[in-house]
Each structure stands twice: as C-alpha cells, then as structure tokens.
N, C-alpha and C positions, 0 to 999 in steps of 0.2 A: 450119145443122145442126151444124157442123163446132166448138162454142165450150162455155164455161162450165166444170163439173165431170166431167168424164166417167172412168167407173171402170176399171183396168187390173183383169178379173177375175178369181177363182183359180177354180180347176175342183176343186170338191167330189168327194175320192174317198171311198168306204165299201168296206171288206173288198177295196181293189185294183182299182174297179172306177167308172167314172163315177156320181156319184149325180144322175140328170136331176131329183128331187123337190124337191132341196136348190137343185140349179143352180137353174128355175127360182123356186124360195124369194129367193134372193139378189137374181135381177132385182126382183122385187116389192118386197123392202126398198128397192131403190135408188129406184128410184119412187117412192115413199112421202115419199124423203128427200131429194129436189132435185139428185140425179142425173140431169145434162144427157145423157147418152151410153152406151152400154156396149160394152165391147170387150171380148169373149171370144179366147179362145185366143191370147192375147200370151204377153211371158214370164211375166207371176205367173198365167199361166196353163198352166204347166208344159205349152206346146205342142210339145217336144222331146223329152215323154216319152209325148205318143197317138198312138196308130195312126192312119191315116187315117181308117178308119171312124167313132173317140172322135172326131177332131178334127169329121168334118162333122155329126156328131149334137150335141156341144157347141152350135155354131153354130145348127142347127134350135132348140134346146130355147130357146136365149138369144133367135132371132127372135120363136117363139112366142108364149112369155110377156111378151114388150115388147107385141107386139102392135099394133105400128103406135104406139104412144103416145111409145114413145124411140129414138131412133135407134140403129141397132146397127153398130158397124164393127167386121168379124170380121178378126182377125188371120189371113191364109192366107202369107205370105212364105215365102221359102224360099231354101237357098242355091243352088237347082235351079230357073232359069227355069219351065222346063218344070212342074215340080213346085207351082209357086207359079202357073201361070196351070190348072192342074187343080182346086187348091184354090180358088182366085178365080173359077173357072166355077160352082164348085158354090155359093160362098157368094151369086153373084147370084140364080141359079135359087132357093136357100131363103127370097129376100128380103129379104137384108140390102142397109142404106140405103150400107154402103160400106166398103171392105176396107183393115186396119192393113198394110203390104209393108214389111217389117224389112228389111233393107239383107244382102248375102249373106255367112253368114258364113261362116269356115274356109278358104273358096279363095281367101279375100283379091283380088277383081276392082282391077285398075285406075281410075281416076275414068273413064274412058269405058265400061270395061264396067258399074259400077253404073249408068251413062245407060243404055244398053244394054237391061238388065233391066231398069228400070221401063217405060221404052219400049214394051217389049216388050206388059208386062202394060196397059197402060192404053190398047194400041193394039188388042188382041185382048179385051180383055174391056171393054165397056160399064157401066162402075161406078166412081163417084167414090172416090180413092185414096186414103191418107196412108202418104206414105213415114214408115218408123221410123230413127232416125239414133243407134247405140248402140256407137258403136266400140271401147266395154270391155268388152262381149260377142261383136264380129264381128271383129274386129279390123283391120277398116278405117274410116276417115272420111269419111262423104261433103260436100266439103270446098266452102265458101259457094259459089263458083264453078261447081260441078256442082250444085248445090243449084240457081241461078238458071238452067242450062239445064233443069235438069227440071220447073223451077217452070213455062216457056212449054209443056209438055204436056199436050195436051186431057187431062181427067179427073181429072189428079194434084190436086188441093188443097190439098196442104199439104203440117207435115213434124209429127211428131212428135220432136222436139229431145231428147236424152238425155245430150248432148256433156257437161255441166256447165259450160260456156265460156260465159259470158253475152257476151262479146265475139264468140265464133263464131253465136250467136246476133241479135247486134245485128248483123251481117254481113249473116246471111240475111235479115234484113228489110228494111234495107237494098237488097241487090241482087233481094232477090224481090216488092219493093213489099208493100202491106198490101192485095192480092188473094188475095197466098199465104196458109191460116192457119198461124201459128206457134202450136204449142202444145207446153207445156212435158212433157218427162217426167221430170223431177225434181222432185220433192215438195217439196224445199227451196227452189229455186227459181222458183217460180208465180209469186207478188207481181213479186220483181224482174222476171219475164218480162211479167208486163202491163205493167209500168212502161213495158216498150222496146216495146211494142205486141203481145204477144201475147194470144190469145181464149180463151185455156184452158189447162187439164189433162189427161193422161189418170196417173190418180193410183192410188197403190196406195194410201197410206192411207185413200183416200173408201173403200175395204171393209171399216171399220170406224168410221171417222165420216164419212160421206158428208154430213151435215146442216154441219156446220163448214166443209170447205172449199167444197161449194156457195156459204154464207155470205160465205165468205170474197171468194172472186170477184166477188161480186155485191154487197158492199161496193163492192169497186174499183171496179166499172161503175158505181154510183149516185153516187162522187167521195167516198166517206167511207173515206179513205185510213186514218183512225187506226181506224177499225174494222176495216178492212182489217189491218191492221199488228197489232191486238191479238192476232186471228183465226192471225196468220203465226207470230206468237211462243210462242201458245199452242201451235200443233201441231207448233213446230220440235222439241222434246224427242221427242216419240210417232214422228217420222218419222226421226230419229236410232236409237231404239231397234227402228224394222220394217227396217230396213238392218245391223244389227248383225252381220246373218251373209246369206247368200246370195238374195236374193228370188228364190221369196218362201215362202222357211222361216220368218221371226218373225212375218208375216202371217199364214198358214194357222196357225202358233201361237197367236199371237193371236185370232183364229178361232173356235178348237176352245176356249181358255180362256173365253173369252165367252159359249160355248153355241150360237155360231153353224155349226159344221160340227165336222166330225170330224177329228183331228189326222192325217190322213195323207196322206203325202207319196210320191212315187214317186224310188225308186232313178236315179239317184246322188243325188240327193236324198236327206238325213236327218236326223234329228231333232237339237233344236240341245244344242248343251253347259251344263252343268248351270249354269256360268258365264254365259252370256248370258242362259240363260232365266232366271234372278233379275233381273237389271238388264231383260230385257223385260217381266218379269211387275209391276215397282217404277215402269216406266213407265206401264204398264195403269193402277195403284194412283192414280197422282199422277193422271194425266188424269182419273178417277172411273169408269173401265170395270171396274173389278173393285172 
C-alpha cells in the first residue's frame, strides 16, 4: 500500500476559503497520472493553517474522490497527543487507508516522549501509521534508535524520512529491517533512497509532474537504473526551484501559473519575492510547463 509515487498534497484555497471542487479535481489528475498514494493535509498542505473543521473535511473530500481506487493517508499529527489521536479518530471513521503522524513540534519531547506519542496513537486508534520525521520543522530528531523502537509497534509502518541524512537514513533501515517502509521526503533525494532500500516517496513536486517521478520510481523497480537516473536529473533543477522559498509557496505558485488552482495562500504564508518568482517561473519555462 505503503510504496511508489505518492503525493504530499496542497489544499486549494479560493477567496480564503477551502475549494472541495478543485481539491477533489486534484485527486483525479493524480490518478490519471500514476500516483501511487495521496496524502492530504501535511505540510504543503498548509495543515497549521485549518481549522479543525477545513482539516476533517479536507480529508473526506480527498477519501471520496479516491474512492477506494488509491490509498489515502491523511496527515492528523499534532504537537498535542491528545489532539492528534481526535484527528486520527476522525480520519479512520471517514475511511482513510492510514494516517501521516508528523513528530511533535514546538515542545521539543525527549526521544522517549516521541515513543510515547506514537504509542500512544497507534495503540488507541486501529489504523496503519507513518510516522513523519522533519526536524527542520519541529525541531526535534527522532533519532535511528527511537526509530527502531517504534518501528516493533503494532500499526506503525513506516517513517516518512525528511532528515536529508542519507546516512540517518541507511541507519533506520538498517536497524528497522526492510519490514519497515522507508520513504523518502525529500524530492532530491528518492533515487538515492531506493538505492539504500526504500519503497518510495511522498513528494511535493509529483503536484505538478506526477507522471515523471511515478516514472521515475518504477524505472528503479524494473532495474533500469539509467532511466532511472535520467528521470532524477531531469527533475533535480524544477525541485531545486519549488524549494526556493518556504513550502509550499513555489508549489501553489507554480500551481496557480499552470492554471491548476488559484494562487492563494494563507497567512503567515505569503506570496514569494519578485526575485524567486523569475528563477521559478525560468524553471517552469526550461522543464516545458509553461
């Protein structure tokens, strides 16, 4: 379930407000386009900035339109146990196949309290997990050796990897065996992470070429490494330039330039500087999207 291209999604707003017509729009493109997965309400899914309500309706609109055809793992984490098995209750009941648990940020837990909280969640709510591991966002690590205690807990599955450490990464597989899935959340990073045995992606750029990194992947599984590798080089420039400023501003920029949603973003979120946007727009140009 757990493998291949899977999408980190943005959440379409219009006039300030969630657009369910467009969300559900999005899942159908990715379907169309050899997106393995979908994962609503992560970070490029600007899930720090909905209410509770945007967040479980997000989640409904993206189960819906999947419709049983692609698996959906909703992003409900939280830096608030409590908080994060509410949201994780709700996304079982709507149907999703299994819940993204971002690692807690802000109160900086100890490596026993992040055990602790997954624990927690994966012991109280019946639904396959994938911890998120992003300590340049939360600003803790959760460090290979906590990794391989969480890894022996019923439900947990995997990790979604964001360290940039391919070494912390060869670590965790390492100690968590090739039962755990390892999937990569750096764009940059994929290829080299199958290389050391991981099963995927959860990618911001497959929201604008979803058909290439699919590709890409599924190169490396069929052993055509130099297609593989063309695939990696080709998309290293475009994923260099949706990173240029905070994700996922050049993303939903990129987006709204393409004709796929509307350029707007929610506070502290803001629109990017007149300078990146040329080098993102010249990125666009060179790839063949604009």
């Amino acid at each position: 379930m757990f493998e291949g291209s899977m999408v980190a999604l943005v959440t379409p707003f219009k006039k300030g407000k969630v657009d369910d017509k467009k969300l559900a729009e999005l899942v159908g493109f990715h379907m169309k386009n050899g997106t393995s997965g979908i994962v609503p309400c992560g970070t490029t899914g600007e899930s720090a900035t909905l209410s509770y309500e945007e967040h479980e309706r997000v989640i409904e609109v993206v189960i819906e339109a999947a419709n049983k055809k692609i698996p959906v793992i909703a992003g409900t984490g939280s830096n608030s146990t409590a908080e994060a098995l509410m949201l994780t209750r709700h996304a079982k009941k709507a149907g999703a196949d299994a819940s993204l648990q971002v690692s807690p940020y802000y109160n900086k837990p100890t490596q026993e309290g992040l055990y602790r909280h997954f624990k927690t969640i994966a012991e109280e709510v019946d639904l396959p997990m994938i911890v998120y591991n992003i300590a340049s966002r939360t600003g803790v690590n959760i460090e290979p050796e906590t990794m391989a205690r969480i890894s022996k807990v019923k439900n947990i599955a995997g990790v979604k990897e964001s360290s940039g450490s391919l070494e912390q990464m060869s670590r965790i597989r390492y100690l968590c065996g090739d039962k755990f899935n390892l999937i990569s959340g750096d764009d940059a990073l994929t290829l080299p992470l199958l290389a050391i045995g991981g099963i995927g992606v959860i990618s911001v750029v497959n929201n604008i070429v979803p058909r290439d990194v699919a590709d890409m992947v599924a190169k490396f599984k069929k052993g055509d490494l130099e297609g593989a590798r063309k695939l990696h080089y080709k998309l290293l420039p475009l994923i260099k330039a949706i990173f240029i400023e905070t994700n996922p501003i050049p993303v939903k920029t990129a987006m709204s330039l393409m004709g796929m949603i509307e350029p707007d973003l929610r506070l502290p979120l803001c629109s990017m500087s007149e300078a990146n946007l040329e080098k993102l727009k010249q990125a666009l140009k060179d790839y063949g999207l604009l």
